[in-house]
N, C-alpha and C positions, 0 to 999 in steps of 0.2 A: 706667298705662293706655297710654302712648305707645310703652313696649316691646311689650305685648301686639300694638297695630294693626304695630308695623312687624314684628313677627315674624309676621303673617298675611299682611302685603302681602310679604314676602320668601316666604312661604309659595305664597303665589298667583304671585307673580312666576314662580319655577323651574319648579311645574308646569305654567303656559301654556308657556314656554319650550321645556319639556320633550316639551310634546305637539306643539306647535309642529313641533321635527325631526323626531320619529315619521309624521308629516302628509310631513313632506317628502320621508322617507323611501320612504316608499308612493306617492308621486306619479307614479311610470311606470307603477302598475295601475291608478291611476283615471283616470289621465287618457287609458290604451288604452280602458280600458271608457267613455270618454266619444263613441268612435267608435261603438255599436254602443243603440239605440232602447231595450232593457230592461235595459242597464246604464247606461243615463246618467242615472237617479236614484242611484245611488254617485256619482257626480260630483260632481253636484248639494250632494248632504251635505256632502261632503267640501270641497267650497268653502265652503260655508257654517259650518261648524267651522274651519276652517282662517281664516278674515275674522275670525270671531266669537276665536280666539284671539288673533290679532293684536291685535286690539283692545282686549282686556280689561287687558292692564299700559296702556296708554295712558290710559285712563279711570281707572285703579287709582290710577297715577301724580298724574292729573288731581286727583281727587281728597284722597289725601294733602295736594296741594301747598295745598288750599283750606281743609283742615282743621288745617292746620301753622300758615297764614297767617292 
């Protein structure tokens, strides 16, 4: 069972990671379309995906550590 979780949280891990730079990659078109009133809900998203993946190995991690412990 302990293989299984850390082969999903390595699982989860790469693909925040992954989407992660994709986000960062794109970030000189959302953040022009954040100058202009009917693209700056693209902003918006995209910040908030972009937090929301940040955060998820963190709590992931969090997690783990409480379920190891």
């Amino acid at each position: 069972m302990l293989i299984s979780i850390a082969l999903r949280a390595l699982h989860i891990f790469l693909v925040s990671t992954i989407a992660v730079a994709i986000l960062l990659y794109v970030s000189p078109l959302t953040i022009a379309a954040s100058m202009f009133e009917r693209t700056k809900s693209i902003f918006t998203n995209w910040l908030k995906q972009l937090i929301g993946l940040i955060l998820q190995p963190m709590i992931l991690f969090a997690y783990l550590a409480i379920l190891i412990s």
